[in-house]
Structures are given as structure tokens and as C-alpha cells.
C-alpha positions as CSV (number, residue, x, y, z in Angstrom):
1,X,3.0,34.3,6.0
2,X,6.0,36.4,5.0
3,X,8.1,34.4,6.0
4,X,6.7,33.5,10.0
5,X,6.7,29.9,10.9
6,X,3.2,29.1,10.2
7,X,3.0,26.8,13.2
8,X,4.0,29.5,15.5
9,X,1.9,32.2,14.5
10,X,-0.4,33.2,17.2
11,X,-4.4,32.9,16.8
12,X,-6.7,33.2,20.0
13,X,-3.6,33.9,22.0
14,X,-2.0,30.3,21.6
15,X,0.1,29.1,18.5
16,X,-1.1,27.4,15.6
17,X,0.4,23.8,16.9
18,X,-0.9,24.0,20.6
19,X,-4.5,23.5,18.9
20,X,-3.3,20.3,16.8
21,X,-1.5,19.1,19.5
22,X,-4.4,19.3,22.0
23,X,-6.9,17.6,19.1
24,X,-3.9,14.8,18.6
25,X,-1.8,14.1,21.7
26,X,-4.7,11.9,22.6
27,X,-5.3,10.4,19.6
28,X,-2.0,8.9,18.9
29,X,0.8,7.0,21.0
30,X,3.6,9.4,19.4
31,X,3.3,13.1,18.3
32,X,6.0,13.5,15.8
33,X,6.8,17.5,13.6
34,X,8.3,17.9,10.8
35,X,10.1,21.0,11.3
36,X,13.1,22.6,9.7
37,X,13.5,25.7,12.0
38,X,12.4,26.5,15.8
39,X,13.0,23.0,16.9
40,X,13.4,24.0,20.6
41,X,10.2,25.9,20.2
42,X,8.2,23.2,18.6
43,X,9.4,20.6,20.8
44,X,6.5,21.8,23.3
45,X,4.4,20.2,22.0
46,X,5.7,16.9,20.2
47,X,7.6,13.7,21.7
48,X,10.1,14.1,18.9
49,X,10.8,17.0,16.5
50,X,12.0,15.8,13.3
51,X,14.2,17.7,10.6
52,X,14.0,17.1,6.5
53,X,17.0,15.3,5.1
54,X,17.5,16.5,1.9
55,X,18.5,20.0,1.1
56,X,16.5,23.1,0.2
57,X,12.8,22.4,2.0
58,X,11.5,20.0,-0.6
59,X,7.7,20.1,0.7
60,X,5.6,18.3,2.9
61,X,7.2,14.8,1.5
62,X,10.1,15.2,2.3
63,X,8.8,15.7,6.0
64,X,7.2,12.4,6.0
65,X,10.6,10.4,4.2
66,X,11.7,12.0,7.3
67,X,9.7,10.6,9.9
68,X,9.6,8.1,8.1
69,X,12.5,6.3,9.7
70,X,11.2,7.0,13.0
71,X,7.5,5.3,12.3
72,X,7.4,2.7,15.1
73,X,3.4,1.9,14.4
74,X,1.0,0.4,11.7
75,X,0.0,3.6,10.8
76,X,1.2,7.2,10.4
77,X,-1.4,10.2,10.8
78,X,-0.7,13.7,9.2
79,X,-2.2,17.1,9.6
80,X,-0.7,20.1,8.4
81,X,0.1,22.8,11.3
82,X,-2.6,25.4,9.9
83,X,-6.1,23.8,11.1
84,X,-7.0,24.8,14.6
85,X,-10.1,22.9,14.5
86,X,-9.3,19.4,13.7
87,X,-11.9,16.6,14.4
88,X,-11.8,15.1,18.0
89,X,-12.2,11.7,15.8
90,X,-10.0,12.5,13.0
91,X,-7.2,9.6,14.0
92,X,-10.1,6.5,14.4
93,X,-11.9,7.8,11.0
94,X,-8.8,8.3,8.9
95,X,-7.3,4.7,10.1
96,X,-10.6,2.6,9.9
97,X,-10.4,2.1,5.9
98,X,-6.8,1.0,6.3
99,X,-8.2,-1.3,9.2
100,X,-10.6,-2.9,6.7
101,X,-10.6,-6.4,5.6
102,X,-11.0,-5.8,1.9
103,X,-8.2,-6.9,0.2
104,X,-6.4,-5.0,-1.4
105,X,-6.8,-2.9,1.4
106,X,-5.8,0.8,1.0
107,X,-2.9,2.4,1.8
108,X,-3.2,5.7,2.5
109,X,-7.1,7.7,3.5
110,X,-7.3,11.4,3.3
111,X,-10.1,13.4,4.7
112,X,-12.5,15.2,2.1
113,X,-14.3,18.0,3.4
114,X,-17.0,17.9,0.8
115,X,-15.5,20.1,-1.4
116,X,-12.1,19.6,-1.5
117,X,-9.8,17.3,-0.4
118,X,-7.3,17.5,2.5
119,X,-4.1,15.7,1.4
120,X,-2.4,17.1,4.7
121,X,-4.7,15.4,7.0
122,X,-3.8,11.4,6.0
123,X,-3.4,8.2,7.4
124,X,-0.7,6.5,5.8
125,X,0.3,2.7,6.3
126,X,3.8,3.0,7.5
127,X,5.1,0.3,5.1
128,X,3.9,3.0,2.3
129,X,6.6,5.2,3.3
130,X,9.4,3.2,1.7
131,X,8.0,4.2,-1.8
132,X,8.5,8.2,-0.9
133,X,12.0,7.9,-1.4
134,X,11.7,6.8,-4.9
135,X,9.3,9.0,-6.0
136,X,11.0,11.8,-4.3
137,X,14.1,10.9,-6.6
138,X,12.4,10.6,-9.8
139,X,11.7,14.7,-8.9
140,X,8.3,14.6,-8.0
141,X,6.8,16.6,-5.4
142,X,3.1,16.7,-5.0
143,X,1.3,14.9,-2.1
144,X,-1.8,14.3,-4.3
145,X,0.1,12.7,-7.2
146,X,2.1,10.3,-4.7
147,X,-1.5,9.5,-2.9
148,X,-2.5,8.8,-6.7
149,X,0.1,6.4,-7.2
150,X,-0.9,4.2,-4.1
151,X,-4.1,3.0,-3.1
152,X,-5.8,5.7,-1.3
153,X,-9.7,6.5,-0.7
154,X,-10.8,9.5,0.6
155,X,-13.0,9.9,3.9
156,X,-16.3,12.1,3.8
157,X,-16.0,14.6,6.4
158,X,-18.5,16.9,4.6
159,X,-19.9,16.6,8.3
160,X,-17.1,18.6,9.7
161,X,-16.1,20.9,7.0
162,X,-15.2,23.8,9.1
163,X,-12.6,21.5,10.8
164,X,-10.3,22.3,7.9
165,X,-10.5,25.3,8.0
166,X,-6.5,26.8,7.9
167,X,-4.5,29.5,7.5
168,X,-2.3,30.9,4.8
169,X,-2.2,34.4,5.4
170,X,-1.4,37.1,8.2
171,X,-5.2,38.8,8.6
């Protein structure tokens, strides 16, 4: 994106976060972004804009150890700031496995599109979030190898591939 806050690039005359915030402000009692720039900007469209702690933009978990402290809720829901055309049902399908009465019950669901899966579209059980911190530490950094070290099912969503659709380049 050379450079350009992805979330802020323009597509169909509005920015990339007015579409996920228009799928997920009803979804959810709180709309939380991770941002580490443009917070003014971004708070548009979220009831709290939330900065990374540690130093030199450590990836998408270090956004969530982030929130992280502001969680007030069972669960936490992620999408990345990309995917214009998230599911309407996203939230209740990504939640329902964690909802579940097997025992042990997963922790975090992710959405699979039928061909790949969408680590930055999660539900994640907030109590979940205190092994981020940890795992941060020990110098890891990838959201599907801290999914892999929790118990986590992916959702079929082969149904809406499309939905994930997102952007990571300037056409």
C-alpha cells in the first residue's frame, strides 16, 4: 500500500473501515481498532481506538495484547480492516463453537473460506488473551501458530467466499 493506512484507503468512495464498521457495529456491544496512526481519523467509526504497547509495530498480536486489557465481554471478534464484504452473520457464526457445550470447548474459531483460512476474522475467548503476552515474549509472531497453540476450529464459510475478499495493493 506504499505506505497508506490500509484502513483509510478509499474504495467505492468510502474508506476501507466504514464498510467493517457498518457489517460490525451491529454485531457487537463494542467496536474496538487497533491502530497505531490516524487515531482521530479512525475514531469515526469505533467506540474506542486502541494503540499497540510494545515498540516497533509487532503485528496484528500485539493489537489484540492491546485490546486485550480493554475486553469487557466473553468474547472478542477480529477482522482485519481490508475486507469490505464481511458476512452480515459473521459475529453469531464465529461465536457459536465457543458457545458449545463440548467440553473442552474451543477457544478461539476462525473463518475458512474454503480455501484458505482467515486468521484475521476470529472469535477469541477473552480469557485466551492472557496467553498472548507470553507468547509474544518468547518472540513469536504469527497469528496461525498462536491459534495452533490453543484450541481453535475453523468455521466453513466456503458459502461466502467472496466475503474475504481484501486488499493489499493500490490497483
Amino acid at each position: 500500500m506504499n505506505g497508506r493506512d490500509k484502513g483509510l484507503v478509499t474504495w467505492q468512495g468510502k474508506p476501507l473501515i466504514a464498510y467493517v464498521h457498518q457489517c460490525l457495529n451491529p454485531q457487537v456491544a463494542e467496536l474496538l481498532i487497533s491502530c497505531n496512526r490516524n487515531h482521530a481519523r479512525y475514531q469515526a467509526y469505533a467506540d474506542r481506538t486502541i494503540a499497540d504497547t510494545r515498540r516497533n509495530f509487532q503485528g496484528p498480536l500485539a493489537g489484540l495484547e492491546a485490546a486485550s486489557a480493554h475486553v469487557q465481554t466473553e468474547f472478542l471478534v477480529v477482522v482485519s480492516c481490508d475486507m469490505p464484504g464481511l458476512p452480515a452473520d459473521l459475529v453469531d457464526r464465529l461465536i457459536a463453537p465457543l458457545r458449545s457445550k463440548q467440553r473442552p470447548s474451543p477457544e478461539i474459531s476462525y473463518a475458512h473460506d474454503g480455501i484458505r483460512a482467515q486468521y484475521l476474522c476470529a472469535a477469541v475467548r477473552g480469557e485466551c488473551l492472557n496467553s498472548l503476552t507470553p507468547y509474544l515474549n518468547a518472540g513469536h509472531r504469527t497469528v496461525r501458530d498462536w491459534f495452533a497453540s490453543r484450541r481453535s476450529v475453523s468455521i466453513d464459510f466456503s458459502d461466502e467466499r467472496s466475503s474475504f475478499a481484501n486488499f493489499n495493493t493500490l490497483a
